[in-house]
N, C-alpha and C positions, 0 to 999 in steps of 0.2 A: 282531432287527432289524439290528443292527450286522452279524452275521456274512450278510446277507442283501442288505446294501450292499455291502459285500468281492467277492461273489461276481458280483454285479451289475454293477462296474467292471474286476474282474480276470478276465476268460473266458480260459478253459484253452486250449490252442493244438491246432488241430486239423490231421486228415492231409491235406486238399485238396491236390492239389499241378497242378493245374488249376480255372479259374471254370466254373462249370457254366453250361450253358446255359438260359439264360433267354430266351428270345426266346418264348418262346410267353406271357411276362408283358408285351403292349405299353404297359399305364398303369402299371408300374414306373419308380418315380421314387427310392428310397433304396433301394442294396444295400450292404452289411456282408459283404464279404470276408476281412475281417482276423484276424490270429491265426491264419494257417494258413502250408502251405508251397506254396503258390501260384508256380509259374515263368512260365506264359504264361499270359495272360488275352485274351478278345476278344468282343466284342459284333455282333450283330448288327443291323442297321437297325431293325429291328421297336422296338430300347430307344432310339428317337432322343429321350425327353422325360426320360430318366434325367438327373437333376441333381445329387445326389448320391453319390458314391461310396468306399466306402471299402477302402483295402488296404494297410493299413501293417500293418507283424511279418509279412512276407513272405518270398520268395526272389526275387522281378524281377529278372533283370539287364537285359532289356532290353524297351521298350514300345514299340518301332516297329509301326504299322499297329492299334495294342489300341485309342485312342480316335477314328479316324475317320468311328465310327458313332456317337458320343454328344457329338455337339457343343454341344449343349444343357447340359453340368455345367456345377456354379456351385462346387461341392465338391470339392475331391479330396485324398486322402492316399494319400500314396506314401514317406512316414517308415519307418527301418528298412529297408529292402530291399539289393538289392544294385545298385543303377544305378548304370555308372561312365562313359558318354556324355552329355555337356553337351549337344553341338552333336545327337544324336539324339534327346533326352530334349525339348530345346526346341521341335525340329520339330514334335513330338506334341502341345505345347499349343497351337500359334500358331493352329490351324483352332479354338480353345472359343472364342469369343468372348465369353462370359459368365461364364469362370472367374475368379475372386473371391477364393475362400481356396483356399489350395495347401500343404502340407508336404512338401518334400523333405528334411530334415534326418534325420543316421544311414543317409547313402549317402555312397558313395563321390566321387560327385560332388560335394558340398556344402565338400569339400575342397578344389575348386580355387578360386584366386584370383581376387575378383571374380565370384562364380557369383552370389551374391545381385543385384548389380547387372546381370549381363548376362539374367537371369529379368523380372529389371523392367522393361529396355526393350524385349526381344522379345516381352514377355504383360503387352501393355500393359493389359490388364483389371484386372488385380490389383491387390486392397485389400490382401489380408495375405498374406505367406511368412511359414512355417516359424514361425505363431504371435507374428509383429511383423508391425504394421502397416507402411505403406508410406507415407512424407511426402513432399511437393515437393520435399527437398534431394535424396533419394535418388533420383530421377527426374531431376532435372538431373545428379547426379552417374553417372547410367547412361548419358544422353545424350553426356557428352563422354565418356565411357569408348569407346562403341562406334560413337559416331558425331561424332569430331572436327571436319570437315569443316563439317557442318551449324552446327559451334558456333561453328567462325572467322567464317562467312561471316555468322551471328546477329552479333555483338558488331560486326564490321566493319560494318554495316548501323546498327548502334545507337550507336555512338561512333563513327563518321564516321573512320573510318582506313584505311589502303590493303590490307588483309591479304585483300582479295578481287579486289585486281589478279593474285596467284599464279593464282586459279582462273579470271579470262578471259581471261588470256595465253595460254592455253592454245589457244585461239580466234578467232585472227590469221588474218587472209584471208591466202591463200599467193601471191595474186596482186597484184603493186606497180603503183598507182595512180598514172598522171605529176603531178609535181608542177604546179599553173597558178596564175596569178599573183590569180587571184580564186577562192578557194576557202574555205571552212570545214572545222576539226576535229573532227568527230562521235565519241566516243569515239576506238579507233587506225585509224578508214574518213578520208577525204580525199572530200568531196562535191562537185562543179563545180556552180556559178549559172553563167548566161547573164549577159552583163551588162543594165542595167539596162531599155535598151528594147527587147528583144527580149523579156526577161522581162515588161516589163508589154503587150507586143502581144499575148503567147501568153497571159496571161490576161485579157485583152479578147477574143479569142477562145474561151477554153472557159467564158465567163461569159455567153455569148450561149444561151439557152433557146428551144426550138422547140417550138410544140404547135398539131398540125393535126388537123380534125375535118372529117368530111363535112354538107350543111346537109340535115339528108332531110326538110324541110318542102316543099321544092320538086320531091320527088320523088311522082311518083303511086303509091299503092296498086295491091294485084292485080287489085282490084275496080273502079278506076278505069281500070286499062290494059285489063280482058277488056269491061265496059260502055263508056265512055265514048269508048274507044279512042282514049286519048290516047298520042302515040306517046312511048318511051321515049327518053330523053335520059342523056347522061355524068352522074352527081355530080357534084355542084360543092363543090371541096377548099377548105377555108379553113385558110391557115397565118397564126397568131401569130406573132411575134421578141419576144422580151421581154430583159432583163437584169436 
């Protein structure tokens, strides 16, 4: 039993040095590629409900284009390989929307600085890398790492400070407004009022409501104009004024 558990966790490393194709398996949902010498992998549409997948103790260097037919994972290991593009390797998860647990760790890329946190804000799916879970500090700390801007313009909104006047200055009409002696400051726009009785004329006028109907009680039917021969007269318009 012992030597029968050994055997059962430690599989011997096989020659694969391509994924076979599978596409003629379309209710394929777990594949176990691992422990081989694997360089390129790629699926076809037909595995679009594969959600599991495994290929860590590899050779990858590189997986552009391998998962945009399996967007459906919730799984993946890509531990041990040889991937040494951040910015290409990322690209490749951002269409899983449903990827969850991930290992990248024993690549080359896992050495660069900040790669655990810039994996967190661009696949934003993810519960666990590299076998640690993933907590709120690490998510805010991913946030201002890769997206600063967002984080000034947060705090500046929340503590009521000016650090969001840098980003609408930027945004200054290039056209100079004459100064007039009755005017308001609307953020940096300059807005003219009329003064005050032309202001309340003009809204005495567009406060006046008009609603006209025709009276067709007084008009005769087809049946009374071909019978009765009553002769045809204008509608008679009835206009409302309201306020």
């Amino acid at each position: 039993p012992v030597t029968a558990t050994w055997r059962r966790r430690r599989r011997p490393t096989r020659q694969l040095t391509e994924a076979p194709d599978v596409s003629r398996f379309s209710l394929l949902k777990y594949l176990w590629l691992n422990n081989n010498k694997i360089k390129k992998v790629t699926f076809s549409p037909a595995n679009y409900i594969l959600c599991e997948l495994y290929l860590h103790n590899n050779k990858l260097t590189d997986i552009t284009g391998s998962l945009k037919n399996v967007k459906s994972l919730r799984i993946l290991t890509l531990h041990n390989n040889w991937l040494t593009d951040v910015l290409k390797t990322v690209k490749e998860f951002r269409n899983l929307k449903f990827l969850h647990t991930l290992n990248l760790f024993h690549n080359p890329l896992a050495l660069e600085p900040d790669y655990r946190l810039y994996l967190i804000y661009y696949v934003p799916s993810l519960q666990n890398l590299d076998q640690r879970g993933i907590d709120q500090q690490e998510r805010e700390a991913s946030v201002a790492l890769c997206n600063p801007d967002r984080v000034r313009v947060r705090q500046s909104l929340a503590f009521g400070t000016n650090a969001v006047v840098e980003v609408i200055a930027q945004y200054q009409p290039k056209r100079k407004i004459r100064p007039c002696p009755s005017h308001y400051n609307i953020g940096m726009a300059q807005v003219k009022f009329p003064p005050d009785k032309e202001l309340s004329s003009e809204i005495m006028k567009r406060s006046i409501m008009q609603f006209s109907c025709i009276d067709w009680k007084k008009m005769p039917t087809a049946k009374q104009k071909r019978v009765e021969r009553i002769p045809t007269l204008s509608p008679q318009k009835i206009t409302v004024q309201f306020r």
